[in-house]
C-alpha positions in Angstrom: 16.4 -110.0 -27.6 20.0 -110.0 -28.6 22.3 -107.7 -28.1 22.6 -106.5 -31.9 18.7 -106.1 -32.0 19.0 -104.1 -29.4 21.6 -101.7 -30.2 20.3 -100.9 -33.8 16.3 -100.4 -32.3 18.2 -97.9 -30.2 21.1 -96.2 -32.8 19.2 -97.4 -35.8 18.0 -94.5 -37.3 20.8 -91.8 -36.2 23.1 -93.8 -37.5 21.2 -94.0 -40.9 20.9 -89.5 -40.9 24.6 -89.7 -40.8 25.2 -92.3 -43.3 22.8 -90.2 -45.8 24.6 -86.8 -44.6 27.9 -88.4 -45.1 27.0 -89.8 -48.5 25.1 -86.3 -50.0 28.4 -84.2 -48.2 30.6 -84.7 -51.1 27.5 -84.0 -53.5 27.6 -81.1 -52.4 30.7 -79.6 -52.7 31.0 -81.0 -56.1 28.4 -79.0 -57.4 29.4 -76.1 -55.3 32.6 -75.9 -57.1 31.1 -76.1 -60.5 28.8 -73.2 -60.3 32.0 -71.3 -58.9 34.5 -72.4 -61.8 31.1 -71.8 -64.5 30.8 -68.5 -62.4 34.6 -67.3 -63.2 34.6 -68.6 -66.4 31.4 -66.1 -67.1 33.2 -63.2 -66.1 34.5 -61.7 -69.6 30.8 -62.2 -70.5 29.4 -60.6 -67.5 31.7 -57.6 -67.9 30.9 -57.0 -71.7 27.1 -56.7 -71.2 27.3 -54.4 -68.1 28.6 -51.7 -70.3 32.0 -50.2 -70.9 34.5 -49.7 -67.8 36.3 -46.5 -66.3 39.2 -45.4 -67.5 42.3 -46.4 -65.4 44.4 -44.3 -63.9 48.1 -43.4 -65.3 50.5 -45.2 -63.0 52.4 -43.4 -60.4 55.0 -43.2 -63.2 53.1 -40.8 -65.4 53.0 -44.5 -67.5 49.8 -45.5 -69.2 49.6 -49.3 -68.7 49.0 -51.3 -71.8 45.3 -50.8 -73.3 44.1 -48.5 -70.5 42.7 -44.7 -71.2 44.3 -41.4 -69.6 42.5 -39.0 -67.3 40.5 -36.0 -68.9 43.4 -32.9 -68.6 42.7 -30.8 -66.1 40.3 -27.6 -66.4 42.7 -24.3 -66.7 41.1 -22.0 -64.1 44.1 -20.1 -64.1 44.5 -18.7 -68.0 44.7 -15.0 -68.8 42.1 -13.3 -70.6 41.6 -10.0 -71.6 38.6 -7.6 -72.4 38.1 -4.3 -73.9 34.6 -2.2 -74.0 34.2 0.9 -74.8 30.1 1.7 -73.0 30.5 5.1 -74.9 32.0 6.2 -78.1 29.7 9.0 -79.0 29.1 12.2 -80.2 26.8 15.0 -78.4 25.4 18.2 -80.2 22.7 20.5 -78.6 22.3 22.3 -81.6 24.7 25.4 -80.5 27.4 23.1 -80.2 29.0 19.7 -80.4 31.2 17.2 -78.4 32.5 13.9 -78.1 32.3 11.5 -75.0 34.0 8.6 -74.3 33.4 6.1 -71.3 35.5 3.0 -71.9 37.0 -0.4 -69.4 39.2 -3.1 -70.1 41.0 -6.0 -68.0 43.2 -8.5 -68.4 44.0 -11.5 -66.0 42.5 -14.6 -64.6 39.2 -15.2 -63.2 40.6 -14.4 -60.1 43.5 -11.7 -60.4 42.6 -8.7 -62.6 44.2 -5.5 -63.7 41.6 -2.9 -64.7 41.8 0.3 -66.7 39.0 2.6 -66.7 39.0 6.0 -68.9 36.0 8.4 -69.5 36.1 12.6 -70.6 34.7 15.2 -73.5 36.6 16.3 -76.3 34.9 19.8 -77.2 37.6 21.2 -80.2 41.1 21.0 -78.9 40.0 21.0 -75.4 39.4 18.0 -72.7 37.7 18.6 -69.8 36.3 16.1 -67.1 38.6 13.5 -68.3 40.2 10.8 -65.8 42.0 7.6 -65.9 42.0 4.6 -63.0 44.2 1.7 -63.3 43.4 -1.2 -60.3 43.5 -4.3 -59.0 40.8 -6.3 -59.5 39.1 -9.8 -57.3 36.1 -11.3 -56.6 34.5 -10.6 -53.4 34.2 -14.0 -51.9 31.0 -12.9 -49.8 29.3 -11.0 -52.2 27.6 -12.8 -55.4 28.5 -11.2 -58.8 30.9 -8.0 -57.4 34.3 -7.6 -57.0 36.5 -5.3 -55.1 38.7 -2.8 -56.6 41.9 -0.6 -55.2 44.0 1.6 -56.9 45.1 5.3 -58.4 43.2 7.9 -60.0 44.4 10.7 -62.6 42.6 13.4 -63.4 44.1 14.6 -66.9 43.1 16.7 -69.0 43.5 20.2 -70.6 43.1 21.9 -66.4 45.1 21.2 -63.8 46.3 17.5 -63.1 45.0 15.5 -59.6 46.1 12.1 -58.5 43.5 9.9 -56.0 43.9 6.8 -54.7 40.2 4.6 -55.7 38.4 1.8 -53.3 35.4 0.9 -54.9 33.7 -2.5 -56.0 31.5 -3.2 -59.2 29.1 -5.9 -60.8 25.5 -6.8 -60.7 22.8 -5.9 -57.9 19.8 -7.9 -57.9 18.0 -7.9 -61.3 21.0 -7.4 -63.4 21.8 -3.9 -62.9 25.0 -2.8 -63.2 26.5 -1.0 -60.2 30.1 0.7 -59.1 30.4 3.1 -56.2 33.7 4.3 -55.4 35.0 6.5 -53.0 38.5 8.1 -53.7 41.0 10.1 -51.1 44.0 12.2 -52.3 46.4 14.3 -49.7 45.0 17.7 -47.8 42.1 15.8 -47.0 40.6 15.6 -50.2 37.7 12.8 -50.5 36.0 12.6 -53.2 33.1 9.7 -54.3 31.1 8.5 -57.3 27.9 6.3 -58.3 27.5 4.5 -61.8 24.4 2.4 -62.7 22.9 1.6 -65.6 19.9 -0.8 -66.6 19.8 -3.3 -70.0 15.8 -3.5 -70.4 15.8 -5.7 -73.5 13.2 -5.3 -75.9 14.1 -7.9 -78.1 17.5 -10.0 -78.3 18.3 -7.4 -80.1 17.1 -4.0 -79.4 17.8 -2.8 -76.0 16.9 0.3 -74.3 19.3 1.1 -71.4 19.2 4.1 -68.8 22.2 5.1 -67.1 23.8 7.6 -64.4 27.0 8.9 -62.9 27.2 11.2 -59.5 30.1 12.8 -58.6 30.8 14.0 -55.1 33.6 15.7 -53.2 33.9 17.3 -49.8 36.2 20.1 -50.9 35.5 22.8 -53.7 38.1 22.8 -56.1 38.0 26.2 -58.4 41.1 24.9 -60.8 39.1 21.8 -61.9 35.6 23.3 -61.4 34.2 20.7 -58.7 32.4 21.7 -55.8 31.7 20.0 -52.6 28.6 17.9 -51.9 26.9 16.6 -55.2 29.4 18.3 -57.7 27.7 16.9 -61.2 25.7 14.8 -62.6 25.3 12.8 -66.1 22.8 11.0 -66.9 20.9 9.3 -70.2 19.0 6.8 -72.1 19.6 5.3 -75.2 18.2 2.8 -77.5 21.0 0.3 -78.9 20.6 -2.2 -81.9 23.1 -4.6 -81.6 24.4 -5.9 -85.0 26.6 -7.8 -83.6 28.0 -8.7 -80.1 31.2 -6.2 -80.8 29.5 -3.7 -82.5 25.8 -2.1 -81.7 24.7 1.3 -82.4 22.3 3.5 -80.5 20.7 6.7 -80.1 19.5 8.7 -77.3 19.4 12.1 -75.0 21.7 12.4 -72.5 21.6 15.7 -69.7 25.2 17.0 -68.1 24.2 19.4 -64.8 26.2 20.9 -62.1 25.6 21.9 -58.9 26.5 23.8 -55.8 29.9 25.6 -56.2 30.5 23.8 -59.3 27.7 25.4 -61.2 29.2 28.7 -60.1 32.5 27.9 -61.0 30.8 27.4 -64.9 29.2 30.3 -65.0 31.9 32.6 -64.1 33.9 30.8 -66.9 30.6 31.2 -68.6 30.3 27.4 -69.5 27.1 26.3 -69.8 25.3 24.7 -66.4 22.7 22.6 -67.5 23.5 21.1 -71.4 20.6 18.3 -72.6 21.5 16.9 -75.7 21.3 14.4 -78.2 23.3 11.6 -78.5 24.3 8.3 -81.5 27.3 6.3 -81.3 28.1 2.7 -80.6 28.6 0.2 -77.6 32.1 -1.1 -79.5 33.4 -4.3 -77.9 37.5 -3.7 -79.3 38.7 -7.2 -77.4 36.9 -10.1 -76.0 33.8 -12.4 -76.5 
C-alpha cells in the first residue's frame, strides 16, 4: 500500500469534519449577524407594542430634554391649614331660668405643627361664669395612633376673679372613635388642677347622630373666689341628638345636667346658686372654618 493510501485511511475522515466545519463556520456567522441587524432594526416596533415608556427625568440642569415629560410636583406636606368648630353653641333653660353655653376649638398650622385655641363658659344675663381660654402648641404623638400632645397656658376669665395655668394634655381618638382629652394643669402656690372630655358620635343614619358627652373637673386646692373645690370639683354632662344639614351646620336637641361637688357645691349654696341644674338644651354643631 502506498504511502498516500495510507495516510488518508488513517487522517481520512478527521480531515473531512474539519473541512465541513470550516466550510458551515462562515454560514454561521452570516446568519448570526442578520438576525442581530433584523433584531435592531425591530426595536422602534418592539418598543411601540410594549406600551408607553416612563417619563424621563429633568436633567441636572432643571432642563427638560427635547420630547421627554417632567416629574409629577412634589406632594406639599408642609401647607397651613386652619379649622374652626364650635361643639357647642347653645342655649339652656330649666324652666326657672335660661343660659347660654359655648364650647368651641380652632387650629391653624401644618399636619405637623399646630397652634390651638380652645374656649368654653355660660353667659347667664350680663354675667360669665366658668369661662376659660387655652392657647397651645399642638403635634402628633409619634407613638400613639390618632392623639397628639398639647402644652401651653390657661386663663380663667370671666365676670370672678382671673387665674392663669400652664396646660399639658393630649387629645384625639381612643379605640372605636371616641373622642378623648385629659389634661392636667399647674399654676404657682401649688395649685394643680385636671380635666376629662369625652364624647361618643353613635350614628344613626349619615345623618342623624346621637352623641353623649362629659367634662370632669378636678383640683387639689379649694378655691372660694372662683367656687372650685378640691377633688372632683363639677361635672357636665349630656346627650343630644344632631341632624346635620350640612357638614358646617347641624342642629340638635338634648338634656344636658351641670352638678358640683365637695367644697364647690357649698361654695354655690352660700352664694345660693343652684347645685344640681338639669336642663334642656337646642343649638348647633357650627363648623365656622374648614372642610
Amino acid at each position: 500500500m502506498s504511502t498516500y493510501t495510507n495516510l488518508r485511511s488513517r487522517f481520512g475522515l478527521p480531515v473531512c469534519v474539519w473541512t465541513v466545519f470550516g466550510l458551515m463556520a462562515p454560514l454561521g456567522i452570516a446568519n448570526a449577524r442578520a438576525q442581530t441587524e433584523a433584531a435592531t432594526a425591530n426595536e422602534p416596533l418592539v418598543a411601540q407594542v410594549a406600551g408607553p415608556q416612563l417619563p424621563e427625568a429633568p436633567d441636572a440642569a432643571g432642563l427638560k430634554p427635547p420630547g421627554a415629560l417632567a416629574w409629577k410636583p412634589p406632594v406639599r406636606d408642609n401647607r397651613i391649614y386652619a379649622h374652626v368648630l364650635f361643639n357647642q353653641l347653645e342655649g339652656r333653660t330649666s324652666g326657672s331660668g335660661s343660659a347660654l353655653r359655648w364650647d368651641g376649638q380652632g387650629w391653624v398650622g401644618t399636619d405637623m405643627n399646630r397652634l390651638w385655641v380652645k374656649s368654653e363658659g355660660f353667659v347667664n344675663g350680663s354675667t360669665v361664669s366658668d369661662s376659660d381660654h387655652e392657647v397651645l402648641y399642638d403635634r402628633p404623638l409619634p407613638r400613639m395612633r390618632y392623639f397628639d400632645a398639647q402644652v401651653g397656658v390657661r386663663e380663667d376669665l370671666d365676670s370672678g376673679p382671673s387665674r392663669t395655668w400652664g396646660a399639658v394634655g393630649i387629645q384625639g381618638l381612643a379605640p372605636n372613635f371616641f373622642e378623648f382629652s385629659p389634661t392636667f394643669y399647674f399654676s404657682d402656690g401649688g395649685n394643680v388642677g385636671g380635666r376629662l372630655e369625652g364624647s361618643y358620635d353613635l350614628r344613626v343614619t349619615q345623618r342623624l347622630v346621637v352623641q353623649p358627652q362629659a367634662e370632669l373637673n378636678f383640683y387639689n386646692k379649694s378655691d372660694p373666689e372662683r367656687g372650685t373645690g378640691s377633688g372632683l370639683s363639677d361635672l357636665d354632662a349630656g346627650v343630644r341628638l344632631r341632624y346635620a344639614i350640612s357638614r358646617k351646620f347641624a342642629p340638635y336637641l338634648g338634656f344636658a345636667y351641670t352638678g358640683r361637688c365637695g367644697d364647690a357645691a357649698s361654695f354655690a349654696r352660700q352664694a345660693e346658686d343652684a347645685v344640681d341644674s338639669p336642663t334642656f338644651v337646642f343649638g348647633d354643631s357650627h363648623l365656622a372654618l374648614g372642610r
